[in-house]
C-alpha positions as CSV (number, residue, x, y, z in Angstrom):
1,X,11.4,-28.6,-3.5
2,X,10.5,-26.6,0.1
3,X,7.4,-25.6,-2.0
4,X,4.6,-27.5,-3.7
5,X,2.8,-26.0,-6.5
6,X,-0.5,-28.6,-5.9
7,X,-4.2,-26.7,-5.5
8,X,-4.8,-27.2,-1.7
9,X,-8.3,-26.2,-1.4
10,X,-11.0,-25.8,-4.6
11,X,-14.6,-23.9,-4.0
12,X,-16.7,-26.9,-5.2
13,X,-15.4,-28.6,-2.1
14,X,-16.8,-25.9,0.0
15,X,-20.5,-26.5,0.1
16,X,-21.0,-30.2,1.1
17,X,-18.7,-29.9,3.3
18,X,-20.8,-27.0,5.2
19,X,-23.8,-28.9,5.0
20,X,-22.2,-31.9,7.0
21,X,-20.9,-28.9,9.6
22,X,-24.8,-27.7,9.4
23,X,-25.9,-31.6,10.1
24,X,-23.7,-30.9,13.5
25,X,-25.7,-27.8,14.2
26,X,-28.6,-29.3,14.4
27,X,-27.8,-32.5,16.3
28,X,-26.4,-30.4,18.7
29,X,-29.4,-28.0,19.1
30,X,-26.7,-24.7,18.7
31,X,-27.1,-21.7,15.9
32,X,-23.6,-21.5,14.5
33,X,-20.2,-22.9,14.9
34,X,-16.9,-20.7,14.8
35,X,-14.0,-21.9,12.9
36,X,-10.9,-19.5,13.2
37,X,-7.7,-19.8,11.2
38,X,-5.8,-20.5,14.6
39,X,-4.8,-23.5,16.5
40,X,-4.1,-24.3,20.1
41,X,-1.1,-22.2,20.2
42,X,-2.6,-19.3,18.6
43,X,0.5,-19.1,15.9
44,X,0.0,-17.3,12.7
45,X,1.4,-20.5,11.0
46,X,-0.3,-23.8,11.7
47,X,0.2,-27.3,11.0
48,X,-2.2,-29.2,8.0
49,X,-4.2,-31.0,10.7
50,X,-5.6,-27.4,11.7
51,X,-6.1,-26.2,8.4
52,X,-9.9,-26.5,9.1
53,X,-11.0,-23.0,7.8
54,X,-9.5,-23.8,4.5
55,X,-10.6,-27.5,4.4
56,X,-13.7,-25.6,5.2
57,X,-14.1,-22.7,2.9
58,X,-11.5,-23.0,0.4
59,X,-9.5,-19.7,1.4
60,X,-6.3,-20.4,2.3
61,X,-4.9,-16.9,3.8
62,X,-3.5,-16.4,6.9
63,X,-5.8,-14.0,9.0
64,X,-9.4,-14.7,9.3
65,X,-12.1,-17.1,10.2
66,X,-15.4,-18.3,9.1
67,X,-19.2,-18.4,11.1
68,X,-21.1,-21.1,10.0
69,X,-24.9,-20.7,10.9
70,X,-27.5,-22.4,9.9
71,X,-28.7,-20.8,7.2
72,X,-25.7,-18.3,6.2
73,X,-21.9,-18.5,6.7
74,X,-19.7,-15.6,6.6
75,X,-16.1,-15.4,6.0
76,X,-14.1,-12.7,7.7
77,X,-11.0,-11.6,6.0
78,X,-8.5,-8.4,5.8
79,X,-8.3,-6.1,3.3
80,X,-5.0,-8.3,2.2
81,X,-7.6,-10.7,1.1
82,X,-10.5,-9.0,-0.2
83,X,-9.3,-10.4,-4.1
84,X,-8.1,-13.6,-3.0
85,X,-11.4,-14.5,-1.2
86,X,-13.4,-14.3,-4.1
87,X,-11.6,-16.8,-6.1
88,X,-11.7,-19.3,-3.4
89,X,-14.7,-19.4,-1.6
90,X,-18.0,-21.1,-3.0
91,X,-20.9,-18.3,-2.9
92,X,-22.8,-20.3,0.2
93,X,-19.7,-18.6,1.8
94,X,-20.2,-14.5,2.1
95,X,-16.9,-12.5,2.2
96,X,-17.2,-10.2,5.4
97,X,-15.1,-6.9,5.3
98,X,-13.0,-7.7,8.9
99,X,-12.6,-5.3,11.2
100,X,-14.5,-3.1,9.7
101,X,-17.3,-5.2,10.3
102,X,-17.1,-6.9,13.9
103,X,-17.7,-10.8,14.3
104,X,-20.7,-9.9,17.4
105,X,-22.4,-6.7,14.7
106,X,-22.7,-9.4,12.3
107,X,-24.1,-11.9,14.7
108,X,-26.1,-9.8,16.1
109,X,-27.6,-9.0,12.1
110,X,-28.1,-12.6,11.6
111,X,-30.1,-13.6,15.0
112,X,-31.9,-11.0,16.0
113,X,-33.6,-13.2,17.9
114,X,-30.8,-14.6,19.9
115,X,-29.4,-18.0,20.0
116,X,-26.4,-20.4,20.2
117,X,-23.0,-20.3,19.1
118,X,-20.6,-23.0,19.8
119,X,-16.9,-22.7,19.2
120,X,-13.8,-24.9,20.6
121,X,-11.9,-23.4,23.4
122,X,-8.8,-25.0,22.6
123,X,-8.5,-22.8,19.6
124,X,-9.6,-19.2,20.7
125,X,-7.9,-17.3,22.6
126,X,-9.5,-16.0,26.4
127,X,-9.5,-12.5,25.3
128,X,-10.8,-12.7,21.9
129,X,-14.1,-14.8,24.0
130,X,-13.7,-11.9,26.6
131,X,-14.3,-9.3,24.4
132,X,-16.8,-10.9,22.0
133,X,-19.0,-12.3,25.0
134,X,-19.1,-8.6,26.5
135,X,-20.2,-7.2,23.2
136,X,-23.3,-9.4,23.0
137,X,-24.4,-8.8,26.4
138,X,-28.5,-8.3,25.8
139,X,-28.3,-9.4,22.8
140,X,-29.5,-12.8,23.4
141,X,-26.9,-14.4,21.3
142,X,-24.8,-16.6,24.0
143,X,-21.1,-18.5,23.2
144,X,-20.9,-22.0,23.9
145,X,-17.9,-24.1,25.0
146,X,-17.6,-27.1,22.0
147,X,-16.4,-30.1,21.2
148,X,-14.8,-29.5,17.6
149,X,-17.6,-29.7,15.4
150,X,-15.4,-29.8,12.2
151,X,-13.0,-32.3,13.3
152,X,-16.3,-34.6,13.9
153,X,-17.2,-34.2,9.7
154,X,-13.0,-34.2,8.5
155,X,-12.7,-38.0,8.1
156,X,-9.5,-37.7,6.4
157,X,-7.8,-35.4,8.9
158,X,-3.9,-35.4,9.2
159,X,-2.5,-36.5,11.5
160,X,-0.7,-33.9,14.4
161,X,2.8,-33.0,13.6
162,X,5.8,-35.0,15.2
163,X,9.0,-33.7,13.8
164,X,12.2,-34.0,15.4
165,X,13.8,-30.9,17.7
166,X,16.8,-29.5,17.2
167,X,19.4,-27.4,19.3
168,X,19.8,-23.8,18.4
169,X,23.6,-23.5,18.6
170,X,25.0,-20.6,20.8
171,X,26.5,-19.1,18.5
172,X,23.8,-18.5,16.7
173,X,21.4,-17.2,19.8
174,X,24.0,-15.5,21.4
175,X,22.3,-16.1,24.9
176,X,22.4,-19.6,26.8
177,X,18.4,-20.9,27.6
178,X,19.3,-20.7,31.4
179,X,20.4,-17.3,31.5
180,X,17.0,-16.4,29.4
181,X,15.2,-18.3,31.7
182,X,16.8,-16.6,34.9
183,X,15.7,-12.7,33.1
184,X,12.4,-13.5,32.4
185,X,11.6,-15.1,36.1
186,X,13.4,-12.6,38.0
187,X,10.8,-9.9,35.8
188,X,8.2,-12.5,37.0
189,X,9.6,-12.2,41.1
190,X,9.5,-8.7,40.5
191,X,5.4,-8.5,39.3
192,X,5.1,-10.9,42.3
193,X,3.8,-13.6,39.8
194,X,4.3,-17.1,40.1
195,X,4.2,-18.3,36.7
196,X,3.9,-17.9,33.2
197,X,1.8,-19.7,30.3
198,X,3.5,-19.7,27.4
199,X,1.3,-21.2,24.2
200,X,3.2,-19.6,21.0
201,X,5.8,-21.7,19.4
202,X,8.3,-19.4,18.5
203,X,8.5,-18.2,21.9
204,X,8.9,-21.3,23.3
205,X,11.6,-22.4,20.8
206,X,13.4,-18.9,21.3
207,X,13.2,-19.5,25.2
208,X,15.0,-22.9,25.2
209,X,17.2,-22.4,22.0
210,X,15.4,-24.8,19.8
211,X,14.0,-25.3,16.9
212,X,11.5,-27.8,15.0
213,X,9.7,-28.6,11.8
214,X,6.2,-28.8,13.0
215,X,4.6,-25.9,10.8
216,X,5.9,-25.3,6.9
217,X,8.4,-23.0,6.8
218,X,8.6,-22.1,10.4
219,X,11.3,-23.4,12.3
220,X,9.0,-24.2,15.1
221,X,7.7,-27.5,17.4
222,X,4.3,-27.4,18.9
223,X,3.7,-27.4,22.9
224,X,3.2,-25.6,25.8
225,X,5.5,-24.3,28.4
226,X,5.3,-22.9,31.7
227,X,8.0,-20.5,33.3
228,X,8.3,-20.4,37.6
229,X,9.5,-17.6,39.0
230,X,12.5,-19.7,40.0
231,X,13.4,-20.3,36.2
232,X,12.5,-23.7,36.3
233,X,10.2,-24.8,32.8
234,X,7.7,-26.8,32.1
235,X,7.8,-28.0,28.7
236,X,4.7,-30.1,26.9
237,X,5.6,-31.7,24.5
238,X,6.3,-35.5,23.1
239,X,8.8,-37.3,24.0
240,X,9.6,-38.7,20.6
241,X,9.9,-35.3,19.1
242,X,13.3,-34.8,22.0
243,X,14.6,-37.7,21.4
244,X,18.0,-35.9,20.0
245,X,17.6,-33.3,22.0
246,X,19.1,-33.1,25.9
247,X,17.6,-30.3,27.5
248,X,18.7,-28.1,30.4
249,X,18.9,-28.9,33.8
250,X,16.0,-26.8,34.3
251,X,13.6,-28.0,31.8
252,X,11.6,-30.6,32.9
253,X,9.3,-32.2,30.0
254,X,5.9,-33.2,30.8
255,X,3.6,-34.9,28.3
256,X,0.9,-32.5,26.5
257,X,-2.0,-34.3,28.3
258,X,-0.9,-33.4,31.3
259,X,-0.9,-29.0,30.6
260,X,-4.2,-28.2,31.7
261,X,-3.5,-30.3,35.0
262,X,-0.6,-28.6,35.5
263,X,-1.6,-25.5,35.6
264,X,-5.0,-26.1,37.5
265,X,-2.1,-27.0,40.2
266,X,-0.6,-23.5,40.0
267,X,-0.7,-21.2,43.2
268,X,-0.3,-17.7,42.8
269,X,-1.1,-14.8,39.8
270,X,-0.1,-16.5,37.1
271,X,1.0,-13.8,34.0
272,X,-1.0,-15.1,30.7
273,X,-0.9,-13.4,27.0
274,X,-4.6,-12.8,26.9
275,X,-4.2,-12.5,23.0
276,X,-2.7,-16.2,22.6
277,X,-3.9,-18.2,26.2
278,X,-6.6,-20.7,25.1
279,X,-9.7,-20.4,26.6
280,X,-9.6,-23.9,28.1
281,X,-6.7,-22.6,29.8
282,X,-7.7,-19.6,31.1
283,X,-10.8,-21.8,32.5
284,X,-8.2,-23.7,34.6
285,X,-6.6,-20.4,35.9
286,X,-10.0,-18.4,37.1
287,X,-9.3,-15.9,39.0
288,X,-5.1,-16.8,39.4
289,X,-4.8,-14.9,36.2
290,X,-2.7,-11.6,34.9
291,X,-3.4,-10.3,32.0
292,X,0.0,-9.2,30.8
293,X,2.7,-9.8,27.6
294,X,3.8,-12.9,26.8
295,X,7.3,-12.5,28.6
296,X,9.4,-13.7,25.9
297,X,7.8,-11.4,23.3
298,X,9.9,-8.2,23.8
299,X,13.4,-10.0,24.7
300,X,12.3,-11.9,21.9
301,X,12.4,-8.9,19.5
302,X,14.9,-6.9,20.6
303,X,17.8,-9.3,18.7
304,X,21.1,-9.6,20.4
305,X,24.8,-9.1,18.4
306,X,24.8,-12.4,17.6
307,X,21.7,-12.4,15.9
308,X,21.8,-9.3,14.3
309,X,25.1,-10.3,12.9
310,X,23.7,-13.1,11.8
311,X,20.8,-11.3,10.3
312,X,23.0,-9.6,8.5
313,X,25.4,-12.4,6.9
314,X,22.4,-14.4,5.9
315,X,20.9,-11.0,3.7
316,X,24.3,-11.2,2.0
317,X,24.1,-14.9,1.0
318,X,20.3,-14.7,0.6
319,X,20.5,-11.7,-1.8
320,X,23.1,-13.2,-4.1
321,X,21.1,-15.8,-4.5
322,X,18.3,-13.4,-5.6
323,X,20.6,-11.4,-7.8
324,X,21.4,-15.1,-9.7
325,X,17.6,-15.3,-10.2
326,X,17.2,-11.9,-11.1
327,X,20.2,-11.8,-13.8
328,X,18.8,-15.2,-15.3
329,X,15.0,-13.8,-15.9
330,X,16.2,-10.7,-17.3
331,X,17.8,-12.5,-20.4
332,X,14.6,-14.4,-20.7
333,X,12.7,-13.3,-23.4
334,X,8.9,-12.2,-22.5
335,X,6.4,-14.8,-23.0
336,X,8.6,-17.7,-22.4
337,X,8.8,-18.2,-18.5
338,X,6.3,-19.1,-15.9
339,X,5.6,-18.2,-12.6
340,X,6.5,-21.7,-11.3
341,X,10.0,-21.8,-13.2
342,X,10.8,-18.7,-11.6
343,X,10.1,-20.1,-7.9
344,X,11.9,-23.0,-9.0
345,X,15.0,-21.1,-10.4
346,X,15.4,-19.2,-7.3
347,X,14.8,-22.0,-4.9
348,X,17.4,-23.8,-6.8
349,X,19.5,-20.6,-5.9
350,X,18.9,-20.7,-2.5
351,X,19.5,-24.5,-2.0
352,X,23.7,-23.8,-2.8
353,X,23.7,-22.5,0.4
354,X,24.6,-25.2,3.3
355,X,22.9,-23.3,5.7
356,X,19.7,-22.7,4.6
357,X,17.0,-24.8,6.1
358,X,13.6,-24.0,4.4
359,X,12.2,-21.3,2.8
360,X,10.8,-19.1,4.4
361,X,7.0,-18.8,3.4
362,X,5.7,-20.1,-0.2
363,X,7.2,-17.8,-2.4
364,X,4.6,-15.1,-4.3
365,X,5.3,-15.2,-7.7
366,X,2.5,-13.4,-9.6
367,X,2.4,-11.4,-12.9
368,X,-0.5,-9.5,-14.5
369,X,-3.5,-9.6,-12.5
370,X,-2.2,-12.7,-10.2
371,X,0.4,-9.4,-8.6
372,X,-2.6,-7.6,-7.4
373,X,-3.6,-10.2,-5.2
374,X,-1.2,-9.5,-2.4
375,X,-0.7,-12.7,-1.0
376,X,-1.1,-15.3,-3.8
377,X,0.2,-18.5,-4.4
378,X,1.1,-20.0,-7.6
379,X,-0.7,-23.1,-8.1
380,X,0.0,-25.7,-11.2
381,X,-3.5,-24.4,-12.2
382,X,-3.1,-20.7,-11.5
383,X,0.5,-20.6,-13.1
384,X,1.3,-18.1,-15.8
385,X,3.5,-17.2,-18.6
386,X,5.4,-13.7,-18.0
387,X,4.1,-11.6,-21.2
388,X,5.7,-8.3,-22.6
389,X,4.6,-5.2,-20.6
390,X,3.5,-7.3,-17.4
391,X,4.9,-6.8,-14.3
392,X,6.3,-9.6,-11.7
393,X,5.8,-9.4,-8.0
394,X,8.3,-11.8,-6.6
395,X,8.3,-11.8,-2.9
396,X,10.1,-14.7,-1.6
397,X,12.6,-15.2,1.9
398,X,14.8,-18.0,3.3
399,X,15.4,-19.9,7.2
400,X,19.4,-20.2,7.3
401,X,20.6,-21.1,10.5
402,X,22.1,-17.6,11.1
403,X,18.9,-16.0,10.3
404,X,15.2,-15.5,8.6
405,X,15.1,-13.6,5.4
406,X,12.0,-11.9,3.7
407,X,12.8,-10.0,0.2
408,X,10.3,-8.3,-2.1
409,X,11.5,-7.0,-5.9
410,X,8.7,-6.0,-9.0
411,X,10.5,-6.2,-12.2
412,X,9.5,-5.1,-15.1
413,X,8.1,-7.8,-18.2
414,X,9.6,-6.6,-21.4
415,X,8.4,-2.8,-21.6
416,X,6.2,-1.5,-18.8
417,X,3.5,1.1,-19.1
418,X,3.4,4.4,-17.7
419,X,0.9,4.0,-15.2
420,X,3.1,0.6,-14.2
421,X,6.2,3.1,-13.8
422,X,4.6,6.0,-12.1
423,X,3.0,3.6,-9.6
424,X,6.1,1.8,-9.2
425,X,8.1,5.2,-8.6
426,X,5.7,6.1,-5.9
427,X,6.0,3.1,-3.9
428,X,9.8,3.2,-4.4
429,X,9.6,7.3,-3.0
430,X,7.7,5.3,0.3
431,X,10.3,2.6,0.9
432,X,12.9,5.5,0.4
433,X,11.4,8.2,3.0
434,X,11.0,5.0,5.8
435,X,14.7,4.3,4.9
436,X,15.7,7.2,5.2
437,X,14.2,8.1,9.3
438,X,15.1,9.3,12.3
439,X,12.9,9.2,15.0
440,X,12.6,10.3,18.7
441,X,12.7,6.6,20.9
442,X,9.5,6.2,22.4
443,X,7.7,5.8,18.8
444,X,5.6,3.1,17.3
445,X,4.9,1.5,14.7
446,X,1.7,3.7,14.1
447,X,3.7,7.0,14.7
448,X,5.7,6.0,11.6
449,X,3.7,4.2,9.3
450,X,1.9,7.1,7.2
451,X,5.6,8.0,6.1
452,X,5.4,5.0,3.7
453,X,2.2,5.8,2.5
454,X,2.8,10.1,1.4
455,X,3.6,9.8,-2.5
456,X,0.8,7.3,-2.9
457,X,-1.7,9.3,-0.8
458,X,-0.6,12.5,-3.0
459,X,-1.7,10.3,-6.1
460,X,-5.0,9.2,-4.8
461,X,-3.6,5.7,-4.0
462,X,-2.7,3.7,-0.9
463,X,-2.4,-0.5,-0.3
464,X,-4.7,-2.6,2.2
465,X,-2.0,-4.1,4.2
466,X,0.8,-3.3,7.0
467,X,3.7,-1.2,6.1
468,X,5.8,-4.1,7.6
469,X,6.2,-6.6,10.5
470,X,8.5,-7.8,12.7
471,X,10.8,-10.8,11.6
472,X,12.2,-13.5,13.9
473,X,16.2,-14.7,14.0
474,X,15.9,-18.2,12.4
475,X,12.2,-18.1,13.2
476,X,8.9,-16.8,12.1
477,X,8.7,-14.6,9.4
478,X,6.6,-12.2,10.6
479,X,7.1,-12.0,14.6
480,X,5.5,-9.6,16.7
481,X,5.0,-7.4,19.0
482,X,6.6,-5.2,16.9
483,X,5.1,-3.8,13.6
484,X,4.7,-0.6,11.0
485,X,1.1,-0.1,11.2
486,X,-1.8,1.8,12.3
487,X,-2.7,-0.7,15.2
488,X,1.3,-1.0,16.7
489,X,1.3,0.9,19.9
490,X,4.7,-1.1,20.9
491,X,7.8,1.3,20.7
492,X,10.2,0.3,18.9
493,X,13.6,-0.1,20.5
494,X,16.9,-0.8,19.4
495,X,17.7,-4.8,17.8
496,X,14.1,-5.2,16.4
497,X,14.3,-6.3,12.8
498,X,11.0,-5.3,10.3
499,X,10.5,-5.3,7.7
500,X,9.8,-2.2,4.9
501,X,6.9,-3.0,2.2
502,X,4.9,-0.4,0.6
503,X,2.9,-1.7,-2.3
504,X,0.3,-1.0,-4.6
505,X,-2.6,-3.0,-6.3
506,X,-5.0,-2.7,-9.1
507,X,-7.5,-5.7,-9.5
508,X,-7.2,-7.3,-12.7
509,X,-4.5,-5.3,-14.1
510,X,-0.7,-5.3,-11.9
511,X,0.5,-5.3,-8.2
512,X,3.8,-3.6,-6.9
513,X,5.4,-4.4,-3.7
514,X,8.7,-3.8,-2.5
515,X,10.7,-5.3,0.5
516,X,13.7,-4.8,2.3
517,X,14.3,-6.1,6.2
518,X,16.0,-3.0,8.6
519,X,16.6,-3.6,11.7
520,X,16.6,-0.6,14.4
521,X,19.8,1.1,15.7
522,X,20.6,3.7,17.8
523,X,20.8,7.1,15.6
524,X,24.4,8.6,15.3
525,X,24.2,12.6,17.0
526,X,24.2,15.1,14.3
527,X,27.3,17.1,13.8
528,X,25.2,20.4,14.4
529,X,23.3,19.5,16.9
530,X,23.6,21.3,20.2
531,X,21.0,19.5,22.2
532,X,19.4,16.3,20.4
533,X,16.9,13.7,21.7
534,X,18.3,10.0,22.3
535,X,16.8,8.8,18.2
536,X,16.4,5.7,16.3
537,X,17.7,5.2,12.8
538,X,17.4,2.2,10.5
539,X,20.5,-0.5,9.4
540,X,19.2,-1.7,6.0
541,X,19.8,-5.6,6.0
542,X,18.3,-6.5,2.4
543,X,20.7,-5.5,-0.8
544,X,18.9,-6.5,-3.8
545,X,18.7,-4.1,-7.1
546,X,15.7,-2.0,-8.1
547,X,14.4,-2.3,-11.5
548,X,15.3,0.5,-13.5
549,X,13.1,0.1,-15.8
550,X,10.3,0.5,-13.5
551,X,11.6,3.9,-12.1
552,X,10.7,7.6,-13.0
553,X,13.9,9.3,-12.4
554,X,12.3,13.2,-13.4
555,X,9.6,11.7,-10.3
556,X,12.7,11.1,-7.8
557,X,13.8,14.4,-5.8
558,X,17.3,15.1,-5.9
559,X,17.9,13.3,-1.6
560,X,15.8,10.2,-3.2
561,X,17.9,9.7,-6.2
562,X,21.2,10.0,-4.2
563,X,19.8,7.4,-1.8
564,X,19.4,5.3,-4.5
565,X,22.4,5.8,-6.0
566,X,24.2,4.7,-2.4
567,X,22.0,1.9,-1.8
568,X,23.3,0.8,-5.4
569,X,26.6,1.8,-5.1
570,X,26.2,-0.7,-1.6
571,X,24.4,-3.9,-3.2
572,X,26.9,-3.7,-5.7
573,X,29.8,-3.8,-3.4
574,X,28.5,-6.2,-0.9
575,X,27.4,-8.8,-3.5
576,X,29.7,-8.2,-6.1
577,X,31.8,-10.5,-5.1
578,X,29.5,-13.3,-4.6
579,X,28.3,-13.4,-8.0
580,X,29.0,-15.7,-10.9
581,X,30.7,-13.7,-13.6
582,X,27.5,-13.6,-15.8
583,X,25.5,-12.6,-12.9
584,X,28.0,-9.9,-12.2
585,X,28.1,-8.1,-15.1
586,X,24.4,-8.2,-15.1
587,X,24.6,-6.6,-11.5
588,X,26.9,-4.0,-12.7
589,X,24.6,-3.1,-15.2
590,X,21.4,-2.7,-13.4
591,X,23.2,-0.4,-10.6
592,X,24.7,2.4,-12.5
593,X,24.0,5.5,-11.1
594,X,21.0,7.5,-12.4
């Protein structure tokens, strides 16, 4: 299987492993040492070598990092992760609620008399030590440039990642490297820049049409690139990781040892992502740097034909293999499935299809009180049975060569409660009312968000994450700049795929999330309109069935329920035909009008 059920990190392992890190402190004469989640490309995703916050903690999420000092060692985490924390983190670890509480307040709280914090500049990025060293000013408390003080105490570390790289077909990018190349440098003439320093993967792989293994799930290599403002690139990565690879004309590959020389070479403003540039790097650069995007990010989300089309075709494949899964659980009876059995049954769905490549993030498959921890993953020690009146979140996607799928469905364990449906009805009201926009263009992600939120607000109720995220073309699974939440001030524009996920989450009792992927189209003009602003609609990509059981109908207003009806009527007739027979009827079944 893509996945692997083993426990990856366990609490007990948590506090010798700090008092080794503490050991480090002190030889070193510094306070406190900064691990982050990140690595040197500043990814979301990152290879097992770099898994150093959970090695160190125990808390495996995706978003955060921990401040060991010497006599205290918080862990900073989202609201996505305020449940999962607790059941992985020794308490010689203290949860910190992050944003809400800054990293520098909560330094500043724990030397009040000043002192020394050490961190690797490989692994943070030149903005986030920008911001944090201007918020300590008089404070005392001073950052320190670092060896890796965890990697010294991690005997047993993996080795880095050297997967082969592949060629992204044409077909599939719809756009030749060299004419993405030539777009991006003629932006970088027209700032007057000389360069660009790319660090994230996916940019890199999107730039040169490639792709790697490098990072689970992501088809992604690890290196470094640099763009001229001719169009020629500098890629750094190993050679052995090309070796079936021949690249353009105007890539030239460079070993990684040689990046920071490189670019200490560099004459000219050079355009770096402040957000993802290393600090190391940006130590090479001085005074040469631009703060700006990273250039590939918006050509990056705006997806071309090819790969919306794409998109698309891979939804169709990806959601009949869901509907098999789906159809099979339902004639389960309740109390005789587990969690694991369904990740396995639907990865064994998935797997009939030639081109799917991986999975596209270990599938959440939580019932009970494992569904109200948002991002949880089933373990061999965690798994549990499916009981009567439980409910299932199963949030799972897939990497096909044609595109990156992401797909969230609750379903219903034998009889749900009242509470379970009314909750479940509200969420559905919020993915229904974002489906269902138009907007003027210029818009973002934060203009738009609170529309998913309204029938849950109305109930007293809401969800600690993102309405949704951006989502790559046989890439990451959650891709930015663009996003539906509070902090997206990037407008959304016409190609860019996110995805839709309102949810809801009582500790200890049930979670609810549901998912589909839209990508953003121009708005047809209304028939009685006389003078209309240029709008944005949606073009729903996911077709999947909502559980009736779960849904309220008397709760539905009359536009929702004929929304419902249509989407429906739509999954039916796009995966209809798909289907095996039994899964069919099942299908059929499920979508009757309401």
């Amino acid at each position: 299987m893509y996945q692997s059920f083993d426990v990856t990190a366990r609490p007990e392992q948590g506090p010798s492993r700090l008092a080794d890190l503490r050991a480090e402190l002190l030889r070193d004469g510094v306070d406190g040492f900064l691990v982050p989640r990140a690595d040197a490309h500043q990814g979301e995703y990152v290879a097992p070598r770099d898994e150093r916050l959970s090695w160190l903690t125990g808390f495996t999420g995706s978003a955060g990092f921990c401040v060991a000092l010497r006599q205290s060692a918080g862990v900073f985490i989202d609201g996505r992760y305020s449940t999962q924390v607790k059941q992985q983190v020794a308490m010689d670890f203290t949860p910190v609620p992050w944003p809400e509480v800054s990293l520098t307040d909560w330094l500043k709280e724990q030397l009040p008399e000043g002192g020394v914090v050490a961190y690797d500049p490989w692994l943070h990025a030149a903005g986030q030590i920008k911001q944090a060293e201007a918020q300590l000013r008089g404070s005392g408390i001073t950052l320190q440039r670092s060896d890796n003080l965890v990697d010294r105490i991690w005997v047993d570390q993996p080795a880095a990642p050297a997967q082969p790289v592949v060629e992204h077909p044409p077909e599939y990018a719809g756009e030749s490297a060299a004419d993405k190349a030539a777009r991006l440098a003629q932006d970088l003439r027209a700032a007057g820049q000389s360069a660009a320093v790319i660090t994230l993967p996916d940019s890199i792989m999107w730039l040169l049409n490639l792709r790697g293994s490098d990072v689970a799930h992501n088809p992604v290599a690890l290196g470094f690139a640099l763009l001229h403002d001719d169009a020629r690139v500098d890629l750094f990565m190993h050679a052995s990781k090309l070796a079936d690879v021949t690249l353009p004309e105007f890539v030239t590959r460079q070993d990684p040892t040689a990046f920071l020389t490189q670019i200490g070479a560099l004459r000219g403003d050079v355009l770096v992502d402040m957000a993802t540039v290393p600090q190391v790097a940006a130590d090479q650069l001085g005074d040469q740097m631009v703060p700006g995007q990273d250039p590939c990010a918006l050509p990056k989300a705006r997806k071309n034909a090819a790969e919306i089309n794409g998109s698309a075709a891979a939804h169709l494949r990806d959601g009949a293999a869901v509907v098999e899964t789906l159809a099979w659980l339902d004639a389960q009876a309740p109390g005789t499935v587990t969690e694991i059995e369904v990740v396995q049954h639907l990865e064994a769905s998935r797997r009939k299809d030639p081109t799917l490549r991986e999975i596209s993030f270990d599938t959440i498959s939580g019932t009970g009180p494992n569904g109200a921890v948002i991002h949880y993953r089933v373990s061999t020690e965690s798994n549990a049975t499916l009981e009567d009146g439980h409910l299932l979140v199963l949030d799972s996607g897939g990497q096909y060569l044609d595109g990156t799928t992401d797909i969230t469905r609750t379903l219903a364990i034998g009889t749900p409660g009242t509470a379970e449906r009314h909750a479940y009805t509200r969420v559905l009201q919020g993915m229904i009312a974002v489906s269902r926009l138009r907007w003027p263009e210029g818009l973002a992600g934060r203009d738009l968000e609170a529309v998913g939120r309204v029938p849950l607000w109305q109930a007293g109720q809401d969800f600690n994450h993102g309405l949704g995220h951006g989502v790559g073309a046989f890439l990451s699974v959650h891709e930015g700049p663009q996003r539906l939440s509070r902090a997206s001030d990037v407008p959304l524009e016409a190609g860019m795929i996110l995805s839709n996920e309102p949810g809801y989450y009582r500790e200890g009792s049930f979670g609810i999330r549901i998912e589909n992927l839209l990508v953003v189209q121009p708005a047809p003009v209304l028939p009685s309109a006389d003078v209309e602003r240029d709008m944005l609609t949606w073009q729903t990509l996911t077709y999947a069935p909502l559980d009736p059981k779960l849904i309220e109908v008397d709760l539905l207003s009359p536009d929702e329920r004929d929304w419902l009806n249509t989407y429906h009527r739509d999954v039916l007739a796009h995966l209809g035909p798909r289907l095996s027979a039994s899964a069919k009827i099942w299908l059929e079944r499920v979508t009757r009008p309401l």
